[in-house]
N, C-alpha and C positions, 0 to 999 in steps of 0.2 A: 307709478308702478314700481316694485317693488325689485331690485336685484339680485336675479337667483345664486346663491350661492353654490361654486362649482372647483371643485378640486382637479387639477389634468397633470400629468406629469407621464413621463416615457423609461421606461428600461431596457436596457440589452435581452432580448428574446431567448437567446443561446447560450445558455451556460459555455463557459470552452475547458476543457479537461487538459490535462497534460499529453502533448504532442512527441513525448520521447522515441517513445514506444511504432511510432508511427515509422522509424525511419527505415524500421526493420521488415514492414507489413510489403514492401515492394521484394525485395530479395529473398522473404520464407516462401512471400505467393509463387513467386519465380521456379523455385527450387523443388516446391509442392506440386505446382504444374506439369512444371517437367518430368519428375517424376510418376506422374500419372498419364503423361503422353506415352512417354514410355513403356509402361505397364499396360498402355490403350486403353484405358480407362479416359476418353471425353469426355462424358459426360460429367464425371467428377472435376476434372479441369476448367469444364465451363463454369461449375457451380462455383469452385474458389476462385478463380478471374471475378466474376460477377459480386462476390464478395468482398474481394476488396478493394473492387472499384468503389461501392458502397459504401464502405467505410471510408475510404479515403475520399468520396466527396462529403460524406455527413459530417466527419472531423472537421474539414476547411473548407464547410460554404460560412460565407461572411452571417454575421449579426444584424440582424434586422430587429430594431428598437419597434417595439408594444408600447400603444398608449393608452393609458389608464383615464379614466373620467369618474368623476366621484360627483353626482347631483343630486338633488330633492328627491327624482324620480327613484332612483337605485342608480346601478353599478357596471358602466361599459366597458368593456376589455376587447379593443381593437374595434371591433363591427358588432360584436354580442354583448343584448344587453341584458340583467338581471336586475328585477325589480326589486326593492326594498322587500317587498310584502311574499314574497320569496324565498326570503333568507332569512334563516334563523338569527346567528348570532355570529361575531368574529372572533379572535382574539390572534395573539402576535406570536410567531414563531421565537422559540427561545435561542435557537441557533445559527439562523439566518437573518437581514431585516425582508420581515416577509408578514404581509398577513395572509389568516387562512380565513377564510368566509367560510359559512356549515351552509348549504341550502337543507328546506324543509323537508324536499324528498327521499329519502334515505337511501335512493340509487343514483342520486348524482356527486360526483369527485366535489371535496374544496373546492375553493374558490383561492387561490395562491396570488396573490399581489405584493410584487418585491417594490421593495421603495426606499430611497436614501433616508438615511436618518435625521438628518433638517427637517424632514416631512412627519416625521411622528406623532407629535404632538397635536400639529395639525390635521392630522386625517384621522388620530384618535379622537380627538373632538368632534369633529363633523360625523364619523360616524355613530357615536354615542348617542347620536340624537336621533337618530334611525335604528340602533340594534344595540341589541345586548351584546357586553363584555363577556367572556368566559377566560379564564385562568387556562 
């Protein structure tokens, strides 16, 4: 029996942005609040509490690594799979290391798979044999 050939690998899930700007998002809410209590306007005060609570947990929830799986079959990303016979064609982001996958449907997003650069050549191989290149 024959050994299926299978590419796995994991990235950080969360891009993280710069944090500067955050430090200020407690004392403008503060100061915005108050001001709107003031004016008794609640309902506006609730809405920017709610806000930047929001933001302040989306900025600093931890990175939870995605794992990628590259098989015969097609193409798993975390629990969702995509078949070969599904996807048109890949090709490689020029600005990021990323690939984009095209599915055939013309209403569904890329397919964005980030990957270290060690893995290049390798997962450009392996896919070439399943899908067309595109520039």
């Amino acid at each position: 029996m024959e050994k299926e050939e299978k590419i796995e690998w994991e990235m950080a899930g969360f891009r993280s942005y710069p944090k500067e700007w955050l430090i200020w998002l407690i004392p403008l809410a503060l100061i915005i609040i108050a001001f709107l209590i003031f004016t008794k306007n609640f309902l506006g005060a609730i809405v920017i509490a709610l806000g930047a609570i929001i933001l302040y947990f989306y900025y600093f929830k931890s990175q939870e690594n995605i794992k990628f799986i590259l098989d015969s079959k097609g193409i798993t990303i975390e629990k969702t799979f995509n078949s070969f016979s599904s996807l048109d064609y890949f090709r490689f982001s020029e600005t990021q290391n990323e690939i984009l996958i095209k599915h055939k449907k013309f209403y569904l997003p890329y397919l964005h798979l980030p990957f270290k650069d060690k893995n290049k050549e390798k997962i450009k191989n392996f896919l070439l044999k399943h899908l067309e290149e595109k520039e």
